[in-house]
mmCIF file of the C-alpha atoms, coordinates in Angstrom:
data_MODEL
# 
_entry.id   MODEL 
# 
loop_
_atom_site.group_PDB 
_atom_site.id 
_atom_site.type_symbol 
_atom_site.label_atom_id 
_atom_site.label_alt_id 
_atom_site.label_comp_id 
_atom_site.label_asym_id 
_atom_site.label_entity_id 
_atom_site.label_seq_id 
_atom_site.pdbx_PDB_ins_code 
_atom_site.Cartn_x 
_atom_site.Cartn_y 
_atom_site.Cartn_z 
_atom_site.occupancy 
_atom_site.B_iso_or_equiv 
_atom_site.pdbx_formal_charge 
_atom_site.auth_seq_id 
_atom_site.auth_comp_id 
_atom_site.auth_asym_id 
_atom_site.auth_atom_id 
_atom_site.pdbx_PDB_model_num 
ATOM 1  C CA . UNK A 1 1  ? 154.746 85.025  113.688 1.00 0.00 ? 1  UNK A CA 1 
ATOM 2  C CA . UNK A 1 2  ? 154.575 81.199  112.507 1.00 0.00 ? 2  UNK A CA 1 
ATOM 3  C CA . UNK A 1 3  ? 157.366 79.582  111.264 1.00 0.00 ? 3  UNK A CA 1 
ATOM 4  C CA . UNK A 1 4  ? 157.187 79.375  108.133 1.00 0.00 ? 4  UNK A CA 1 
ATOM 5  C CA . UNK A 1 5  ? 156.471 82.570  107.501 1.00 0.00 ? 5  UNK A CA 1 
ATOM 6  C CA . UNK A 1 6  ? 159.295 83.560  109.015 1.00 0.00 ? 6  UNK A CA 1 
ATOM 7  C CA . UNK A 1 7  ? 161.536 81.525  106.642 1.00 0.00 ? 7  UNK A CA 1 
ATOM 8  C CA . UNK A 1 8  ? 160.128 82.429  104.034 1.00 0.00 ? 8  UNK A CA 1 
ATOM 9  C CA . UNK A 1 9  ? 160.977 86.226  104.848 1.00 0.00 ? 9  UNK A CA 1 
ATOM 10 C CA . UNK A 1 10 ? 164.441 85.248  105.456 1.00 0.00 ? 10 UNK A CA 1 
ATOM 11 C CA . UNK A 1 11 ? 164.405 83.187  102.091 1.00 0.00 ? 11 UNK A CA 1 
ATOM 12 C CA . UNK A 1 12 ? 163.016 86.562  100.650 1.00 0.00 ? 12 UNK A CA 1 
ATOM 13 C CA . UNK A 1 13 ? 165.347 88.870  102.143 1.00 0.00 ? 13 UNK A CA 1 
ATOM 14 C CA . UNK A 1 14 ? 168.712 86.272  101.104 1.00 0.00 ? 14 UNK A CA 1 
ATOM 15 C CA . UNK A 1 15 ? 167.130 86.424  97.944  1.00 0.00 ? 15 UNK A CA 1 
ATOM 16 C CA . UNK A 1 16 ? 168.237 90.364  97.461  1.00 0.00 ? 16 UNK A CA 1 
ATOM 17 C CA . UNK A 1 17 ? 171.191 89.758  99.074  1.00 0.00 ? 17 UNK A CA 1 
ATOM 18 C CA . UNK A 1 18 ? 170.370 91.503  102.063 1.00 0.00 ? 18 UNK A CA 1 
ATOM 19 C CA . UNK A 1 19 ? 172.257 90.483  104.959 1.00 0.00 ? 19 UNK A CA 1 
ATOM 20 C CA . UNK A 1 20 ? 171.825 93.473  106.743 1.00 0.00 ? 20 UNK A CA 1 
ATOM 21 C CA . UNK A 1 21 ? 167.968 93.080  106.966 1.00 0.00 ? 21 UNK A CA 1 
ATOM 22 C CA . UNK A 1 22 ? 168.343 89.376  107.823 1.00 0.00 ? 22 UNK A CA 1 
ATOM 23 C CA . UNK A 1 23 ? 169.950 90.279  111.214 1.00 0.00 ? 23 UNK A CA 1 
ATOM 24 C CA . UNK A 1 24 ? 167.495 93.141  112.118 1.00 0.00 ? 24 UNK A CA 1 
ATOM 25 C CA . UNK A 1 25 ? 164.707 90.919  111.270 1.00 0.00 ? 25 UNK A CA 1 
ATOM 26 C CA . UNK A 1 26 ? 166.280 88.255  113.442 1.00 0.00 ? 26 UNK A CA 1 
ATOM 27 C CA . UNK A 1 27 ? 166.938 90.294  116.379 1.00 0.00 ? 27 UNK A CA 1 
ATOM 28 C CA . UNK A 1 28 ? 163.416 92.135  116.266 1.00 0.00 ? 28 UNK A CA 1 
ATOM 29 C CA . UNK A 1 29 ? 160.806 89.920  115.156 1.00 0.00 ? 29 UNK A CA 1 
ATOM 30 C CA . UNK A 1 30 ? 160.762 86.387  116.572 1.00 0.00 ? 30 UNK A CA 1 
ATOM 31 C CA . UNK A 1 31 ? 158.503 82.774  116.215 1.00 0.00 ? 31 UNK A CA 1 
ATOM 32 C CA . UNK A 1 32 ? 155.756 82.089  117.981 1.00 0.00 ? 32 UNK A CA 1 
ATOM 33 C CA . UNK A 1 33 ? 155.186 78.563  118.850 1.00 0.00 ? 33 UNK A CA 1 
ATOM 34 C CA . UNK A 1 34 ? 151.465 79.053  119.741 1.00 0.00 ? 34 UNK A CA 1 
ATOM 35 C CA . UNK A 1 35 ? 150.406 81.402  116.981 1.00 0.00 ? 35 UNK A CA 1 
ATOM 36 C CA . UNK A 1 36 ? 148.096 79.903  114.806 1.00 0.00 ? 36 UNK A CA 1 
ATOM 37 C CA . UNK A 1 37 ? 147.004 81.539  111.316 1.00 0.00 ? 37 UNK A CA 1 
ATOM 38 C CA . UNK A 1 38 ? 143.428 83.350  111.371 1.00 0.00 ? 38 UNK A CA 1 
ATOM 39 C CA . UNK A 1 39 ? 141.045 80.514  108.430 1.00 0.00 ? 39 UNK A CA 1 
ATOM 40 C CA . UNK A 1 40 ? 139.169 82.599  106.350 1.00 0.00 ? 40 UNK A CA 1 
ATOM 41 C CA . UNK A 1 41 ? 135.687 81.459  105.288 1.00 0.00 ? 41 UNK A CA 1 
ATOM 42 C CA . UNK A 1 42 ? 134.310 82.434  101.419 1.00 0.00 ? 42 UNK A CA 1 
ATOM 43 C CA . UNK A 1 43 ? 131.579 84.190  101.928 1.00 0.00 ? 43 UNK A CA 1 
ATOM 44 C CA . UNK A 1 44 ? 128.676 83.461  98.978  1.00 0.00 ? 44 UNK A CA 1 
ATOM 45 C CA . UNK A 1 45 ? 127.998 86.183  96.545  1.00 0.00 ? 45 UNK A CA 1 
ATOM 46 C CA . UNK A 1 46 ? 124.171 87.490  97.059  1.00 0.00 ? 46 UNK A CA 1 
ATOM 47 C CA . UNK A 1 47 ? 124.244 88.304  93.177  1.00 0.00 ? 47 UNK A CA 1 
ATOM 48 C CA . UNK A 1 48 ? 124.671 86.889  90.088  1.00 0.00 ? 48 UNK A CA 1 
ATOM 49 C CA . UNK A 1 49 ? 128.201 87.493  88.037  1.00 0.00 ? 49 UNK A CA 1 
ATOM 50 C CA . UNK A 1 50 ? 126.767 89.777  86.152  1.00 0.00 ? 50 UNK A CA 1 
ATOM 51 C CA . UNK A 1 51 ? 123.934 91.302  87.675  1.00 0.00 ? 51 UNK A CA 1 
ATOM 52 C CA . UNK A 1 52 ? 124.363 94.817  88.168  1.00 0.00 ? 52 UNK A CA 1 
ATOM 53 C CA . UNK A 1 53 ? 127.778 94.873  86.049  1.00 0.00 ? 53 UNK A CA 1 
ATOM 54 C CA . UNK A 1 54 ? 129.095 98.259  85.258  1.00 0.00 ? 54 UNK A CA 1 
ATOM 55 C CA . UNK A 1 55 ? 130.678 96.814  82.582  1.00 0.00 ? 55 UNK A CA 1 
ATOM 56 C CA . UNK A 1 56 ? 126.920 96.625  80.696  1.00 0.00 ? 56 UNK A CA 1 
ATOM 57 C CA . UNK A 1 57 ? 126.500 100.367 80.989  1.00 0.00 ? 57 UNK A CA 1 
ATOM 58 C CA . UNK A 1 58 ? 128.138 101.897 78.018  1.00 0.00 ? 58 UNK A CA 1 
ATOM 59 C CA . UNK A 1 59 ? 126.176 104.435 77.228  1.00 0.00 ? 59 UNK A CA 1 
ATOM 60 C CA . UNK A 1 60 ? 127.946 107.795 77.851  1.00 0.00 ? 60 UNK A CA 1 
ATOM 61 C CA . UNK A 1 61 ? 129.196 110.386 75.668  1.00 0.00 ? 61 UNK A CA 1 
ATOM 62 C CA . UNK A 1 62 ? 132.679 111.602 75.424  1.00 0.00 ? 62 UNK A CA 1 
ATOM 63 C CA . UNK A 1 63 ? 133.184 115.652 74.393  1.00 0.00 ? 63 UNK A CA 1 
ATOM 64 C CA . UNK A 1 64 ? 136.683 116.574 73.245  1.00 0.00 ? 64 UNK A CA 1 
ATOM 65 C CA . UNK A 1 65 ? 138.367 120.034 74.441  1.00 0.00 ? 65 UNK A CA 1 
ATOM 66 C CA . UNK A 1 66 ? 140.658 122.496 72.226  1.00 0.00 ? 66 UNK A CA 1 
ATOM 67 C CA . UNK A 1 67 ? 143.450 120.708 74.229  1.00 0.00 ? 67 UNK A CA 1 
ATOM 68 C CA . UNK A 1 68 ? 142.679 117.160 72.421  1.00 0.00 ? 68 UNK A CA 1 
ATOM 69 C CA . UNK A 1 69 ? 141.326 116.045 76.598  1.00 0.00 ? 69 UNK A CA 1 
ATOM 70 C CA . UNK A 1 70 ? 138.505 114.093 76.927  1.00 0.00 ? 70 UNK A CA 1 
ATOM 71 C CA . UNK A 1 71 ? 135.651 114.524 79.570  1.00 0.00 ? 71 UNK A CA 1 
ATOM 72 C CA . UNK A 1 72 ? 132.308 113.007 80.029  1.00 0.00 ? 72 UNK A CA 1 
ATOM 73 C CA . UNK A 1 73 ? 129.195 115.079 78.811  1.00 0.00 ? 73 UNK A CA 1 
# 
């Protein structure tokens, strides 16, 4: 784990007031001088925003039960 993730997990973990868990975390999980964080690359949408959008097809029907539940016709 890099360093500053691991302070940040201790900042976290003071945060609540959690000794405890500061200690264990300490004692098992420890910095790794070498590690260095995976980059991630944004990949390019193939489509447009709103091509294919379910939020354009509205048009279902709604039937109401003797219960007052909904369900789709």
């Amino acid at each position: 784990m890099d360093q500053v993730t691991h302070e940040e997990i201790i900042s976290v973990l003071a945060m609540f007031s959690r000794p405890d868990l500061i200690q264990e975390f300490k004692e098992h999980v420890k910095v790794d001088e070498d590690y260095e964080p995976p980059t991630f690359k944004m990949k390019r949408e193939k489509y447009e925003i709103d091509e294919g959008s379910a939020s354009s097809e509205s048009d279902y029907e709604v039937e109401m039960d003797e219960d007052g539940f909904q369900s789709l016709k």
